[in-house]
C-alpha positions as CSV (number, residue, x, y, z in Angstrom):
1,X,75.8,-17.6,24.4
2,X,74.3,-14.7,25.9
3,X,73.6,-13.0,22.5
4,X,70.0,-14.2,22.0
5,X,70.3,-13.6,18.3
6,X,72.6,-16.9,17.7
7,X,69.3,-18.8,18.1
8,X,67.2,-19.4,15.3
9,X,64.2,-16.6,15.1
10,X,61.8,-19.7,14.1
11,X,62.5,-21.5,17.5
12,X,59.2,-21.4,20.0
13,X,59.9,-22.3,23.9
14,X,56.9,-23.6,25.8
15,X,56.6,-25.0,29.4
16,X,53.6,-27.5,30.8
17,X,51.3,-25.6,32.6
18,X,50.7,-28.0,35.4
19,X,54.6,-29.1,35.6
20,X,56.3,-26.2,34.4
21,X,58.9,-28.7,31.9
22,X,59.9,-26.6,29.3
23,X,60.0,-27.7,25.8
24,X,61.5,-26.2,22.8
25,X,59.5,-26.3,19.1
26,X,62.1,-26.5,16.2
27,X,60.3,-26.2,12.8
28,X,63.4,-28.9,11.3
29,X,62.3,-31.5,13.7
30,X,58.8,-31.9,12.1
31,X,57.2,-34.3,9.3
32,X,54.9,-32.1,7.0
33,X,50.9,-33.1,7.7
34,X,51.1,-35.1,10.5
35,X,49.3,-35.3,14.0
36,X,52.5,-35.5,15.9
37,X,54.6,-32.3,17.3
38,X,58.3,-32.9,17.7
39,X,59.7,-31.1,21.1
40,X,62.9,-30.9,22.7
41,X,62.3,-31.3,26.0
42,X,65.0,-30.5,28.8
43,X,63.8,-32.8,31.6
44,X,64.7,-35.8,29.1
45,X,66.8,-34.2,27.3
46,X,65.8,-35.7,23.8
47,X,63.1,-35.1,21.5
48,X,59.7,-36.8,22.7
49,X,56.5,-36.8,20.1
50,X,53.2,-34.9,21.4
51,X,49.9,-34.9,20.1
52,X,49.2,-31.5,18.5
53,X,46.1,-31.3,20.4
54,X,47.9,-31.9,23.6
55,X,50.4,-29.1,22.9
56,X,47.9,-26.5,22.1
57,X,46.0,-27.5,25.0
58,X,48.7,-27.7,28.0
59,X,51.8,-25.8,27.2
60,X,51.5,-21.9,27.9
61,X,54.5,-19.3,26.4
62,X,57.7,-19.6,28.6
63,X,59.0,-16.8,30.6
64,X,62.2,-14.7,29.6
65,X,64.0,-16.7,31.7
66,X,62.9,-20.2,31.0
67,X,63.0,-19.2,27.1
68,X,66.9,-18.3,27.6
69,X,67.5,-21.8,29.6
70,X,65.5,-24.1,27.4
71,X,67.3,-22.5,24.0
72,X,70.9,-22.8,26.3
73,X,70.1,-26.9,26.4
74,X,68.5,-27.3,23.1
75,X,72.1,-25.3,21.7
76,X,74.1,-27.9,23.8
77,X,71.8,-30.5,22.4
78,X,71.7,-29.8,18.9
79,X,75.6,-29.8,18.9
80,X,75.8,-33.1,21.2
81,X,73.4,-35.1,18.8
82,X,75.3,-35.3,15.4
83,X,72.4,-35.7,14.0
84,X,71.2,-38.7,15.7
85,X,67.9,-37.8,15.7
86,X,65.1,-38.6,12.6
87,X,61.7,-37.2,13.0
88,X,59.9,-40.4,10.9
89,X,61.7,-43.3,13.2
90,X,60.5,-41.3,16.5
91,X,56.8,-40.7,15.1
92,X,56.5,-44.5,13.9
93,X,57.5,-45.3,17.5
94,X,54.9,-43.4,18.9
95,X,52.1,-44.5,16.6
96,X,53.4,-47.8,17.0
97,X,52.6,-47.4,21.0
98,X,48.9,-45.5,20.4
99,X,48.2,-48.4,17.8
100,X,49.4,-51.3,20.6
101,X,46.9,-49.4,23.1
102,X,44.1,-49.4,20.6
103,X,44.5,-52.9,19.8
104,X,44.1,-53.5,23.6
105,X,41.3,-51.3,23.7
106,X,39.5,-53.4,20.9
107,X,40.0,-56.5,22.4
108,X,39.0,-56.1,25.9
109,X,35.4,-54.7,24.6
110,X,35.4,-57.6,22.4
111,X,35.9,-59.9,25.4
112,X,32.9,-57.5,27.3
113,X,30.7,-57.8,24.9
114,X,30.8,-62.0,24.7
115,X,30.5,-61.2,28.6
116,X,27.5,-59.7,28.1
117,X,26.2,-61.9,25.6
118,X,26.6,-64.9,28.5
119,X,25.1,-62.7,31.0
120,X,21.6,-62.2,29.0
121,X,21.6,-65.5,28.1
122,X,21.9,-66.4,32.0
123,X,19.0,-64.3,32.7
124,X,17.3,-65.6,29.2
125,X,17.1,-62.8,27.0
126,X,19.2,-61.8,23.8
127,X,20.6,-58.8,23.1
128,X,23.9,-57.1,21.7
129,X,26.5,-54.4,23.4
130,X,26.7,-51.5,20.9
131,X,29.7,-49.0,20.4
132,X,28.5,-45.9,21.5
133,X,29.9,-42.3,21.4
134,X,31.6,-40.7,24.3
135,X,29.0,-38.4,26.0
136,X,29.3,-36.4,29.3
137,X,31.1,-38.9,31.5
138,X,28.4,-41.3,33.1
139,X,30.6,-42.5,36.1
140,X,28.8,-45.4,38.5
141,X,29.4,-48.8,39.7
142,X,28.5,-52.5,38.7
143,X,26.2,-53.8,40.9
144,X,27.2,-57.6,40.0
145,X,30.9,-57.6,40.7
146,X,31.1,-53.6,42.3
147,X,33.6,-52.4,39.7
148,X,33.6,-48.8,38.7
149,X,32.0,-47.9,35.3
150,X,32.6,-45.0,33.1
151,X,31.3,-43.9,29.7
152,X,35.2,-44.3,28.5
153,X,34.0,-47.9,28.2
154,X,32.4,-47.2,25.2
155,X,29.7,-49.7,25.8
156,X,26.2,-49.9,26.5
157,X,23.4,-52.3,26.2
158,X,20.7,-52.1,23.2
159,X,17.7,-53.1,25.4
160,X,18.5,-50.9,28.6
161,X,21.2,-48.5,27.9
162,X,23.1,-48.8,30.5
163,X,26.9,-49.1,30.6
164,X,28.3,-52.5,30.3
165,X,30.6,-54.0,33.2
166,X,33.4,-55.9,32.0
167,X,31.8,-58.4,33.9
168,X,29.5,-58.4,31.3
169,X,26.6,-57.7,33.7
170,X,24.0,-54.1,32.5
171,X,20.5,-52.8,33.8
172,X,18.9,-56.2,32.3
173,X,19.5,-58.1,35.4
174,X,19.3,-55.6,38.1
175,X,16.2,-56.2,39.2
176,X,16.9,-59.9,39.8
177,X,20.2,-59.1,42.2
C-alpha cells in the first residue's frame, strides 16, 4: 500500500487541532444538504457524525505523514466493514441525541421560569422570564442560592434584566437579601 495513488483522489485527511485525532473525509459517506459531516475517524475506528461548523472550525490539514496513516486505516476499514455502514441510520442517531438535549434544554428553562414566577410573587410583584439572544457571555453568580450564572441560560427578567437563577431568583429581590 505504499503507492499513494490506490487511494481515491477525492479523499481529504484532517487531524483535531487541540488533539491531533486524525479523521478521514470520504465524499460516499455523506447525505446530500445536510448539517452533518461523516468522518472516519482512527481513534474509534468507525465513522462518527460532526457538525459541519465544528469541522471547518477545529480540524487543520494533516501532515504527509498522518495523511499516509489515516488513508492506511480507512483502506483496512473500508475492506473490514462490508458495507456495514449507512450514512442516514448514523445521522438520525445523532440528531436523535442533539434533539434529546434540546428537549432538556426546553424544559429546564420552563421549570426556571415558573421559578421565577414564584419568586416575584414572594417578593409581590409580577413579571415574566423572556428568551433572550445569546450575547457576549455575562458570567456571575446568584446571590440567593450562590450558583454560577451565564448568558447560555438564555434567560432574563423583563423588569430588571438580569439573568435568571434556576432558582428562579433575578435583580428584583436583591435589594431585599
Amino acid at each position: 500500500m505504499n503507492d499513494m495513488k490506490a487511494f481515491p483522489s477525492d479523499l481529504w485527511v484532517g487531524a483535531f487541532i487541540k488533539t491531533g485525532a486524525l479523521i478521514v473525509f470520504d465524499p460516499k459517506l455523506q447525505v446530500a444538504e445536510h448539517e452533518w459531516v461523516n468522518l472516519y475517524s482512527l481513534s474509534v475506528n468507525g465513522i462518527r457524525p460532526f457538525e459541519r461548523s465544528i469541522v471547518r472550525e477545529k480540524i487543520r490539514r494533516a501532515s504527509p505523514s498522518e495523511h499516509e496513516q489515516a488513508l492506511r486505516a480507512y483502506a483496512e476499514w473500508s475492506l473490514n466493514d462490508n458495507g456495514a455502514f449507512i450514512a442516514g441510520e448514523l445521522l438520525t442517531q445523532a440528531q436523535d441525541e442533539k434533539n434529546s438535549a434540546s428537549d432538556f434544554l426546553l424544559s429546564e428553562q420552563q421549570t426556571r421560569i415558573e421559578r421565577h414566577k414564584e419568586f416575584l410573587e414572594k417578593l409581590g410583584m409580577t413579571g415574566v422570564a423572556k428568551l433572550i439572544e445569546p450575547r457576549s457571555n455575562r458570567a456571575t453568580h446568584c446571590y440567593v442560592c450562590k450558583s454560577n450564572l451565564s448568558s447560555k441560560s438564555n434567560l432574563e427578567c423583563t423588569n430588571c434584566s438580569w439573568l435568571i437563577c434556576k432558582c428562579g431568583a433575578c435583580g428584583c429581590g436583591y435589594s431585599k437579601y
